[in-house]
N, C-alpha and C positions, 0 to 999 in steps of 0.2 A: 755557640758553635766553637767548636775547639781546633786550633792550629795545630798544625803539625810544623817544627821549624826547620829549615830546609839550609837555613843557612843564619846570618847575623843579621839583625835589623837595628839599623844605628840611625837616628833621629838628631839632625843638625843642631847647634846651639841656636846658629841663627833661626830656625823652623819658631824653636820654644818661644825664642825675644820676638818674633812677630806675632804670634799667639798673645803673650801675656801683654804688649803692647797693645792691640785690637782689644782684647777684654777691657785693659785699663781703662781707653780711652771711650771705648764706649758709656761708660759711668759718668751721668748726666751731671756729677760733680767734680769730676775729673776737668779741667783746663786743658791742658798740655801735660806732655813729659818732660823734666825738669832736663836741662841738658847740660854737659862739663863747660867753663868758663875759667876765667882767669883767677877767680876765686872760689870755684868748684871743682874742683881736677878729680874730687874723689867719685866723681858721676858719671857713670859708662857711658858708651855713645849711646843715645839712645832713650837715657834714664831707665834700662833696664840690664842687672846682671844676671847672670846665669851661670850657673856648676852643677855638673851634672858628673853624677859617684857612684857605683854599682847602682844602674839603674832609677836613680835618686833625682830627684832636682831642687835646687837650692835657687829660691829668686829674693834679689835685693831690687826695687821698684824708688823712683823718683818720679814724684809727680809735683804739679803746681794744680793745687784745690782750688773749688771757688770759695769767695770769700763767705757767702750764706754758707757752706758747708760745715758738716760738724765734723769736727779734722777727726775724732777718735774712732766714731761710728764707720765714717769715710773710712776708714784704717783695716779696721775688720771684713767690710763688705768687701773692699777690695781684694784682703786674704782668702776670703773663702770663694769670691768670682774667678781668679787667678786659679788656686787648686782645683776648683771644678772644673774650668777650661781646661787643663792641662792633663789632667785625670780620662776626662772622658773623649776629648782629640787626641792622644797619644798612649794613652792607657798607662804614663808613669808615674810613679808614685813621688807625691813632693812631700819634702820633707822639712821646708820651712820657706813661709813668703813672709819679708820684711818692707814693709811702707814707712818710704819715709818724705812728709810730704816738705817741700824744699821751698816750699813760696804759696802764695794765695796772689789770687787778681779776680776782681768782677768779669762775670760773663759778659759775653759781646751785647 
């Protein structure tokens, strides 16, 4: 089906960081999202950033893995669950997701 644009359709930052956080967090190796502290300052609120550029989105991710997890593999599924999420709920196009996983702890 094709639109016709009537006007500007502008897609919140914060829309994107609950999207890519729900995706995150859903991944059964995912812990938590790593969050800013006293010797973390460089971690969004949230452990998730977001830049969005003609159309574009840029995600930098913070997470805390489980410890059975394989931090690389974990790495990847997460790049490619994130740009799917975001692709096919918003229909924009990403142009780069970064994981970086900030702690391990055993699941509850």
């Amino acid at each position: 089906m094709e639109y016709k644009a009537l006007g500007k359709v502008v897609i919140s930052p914060k829309v994107l960081k609950t999207i890519v956080r729900l995706t995150v967090l859903s991944h059964p190796e995912v812990v938590a999202m790593a969050l800013p502290g006293p010797f973390s300052l460089h971690i969004p609120d949230g452990g998730v950033g977001i830049k969005v550029e003609d159309d574009k989105v840029w995600v930098n991710l913070y997470v805390i893995a489980s410890a059975e997890a394989n931090m690389y593999k974990l790495g990847f599924e997460l790049q490619s669950e994130v740009a799917r999420a975001i692709q096919n709920i918003t229909g924009m196009e990403v142009a780069e997701v970064n994981v970086r996983v900030e702690g391990v702890k055993k699941k509850a």
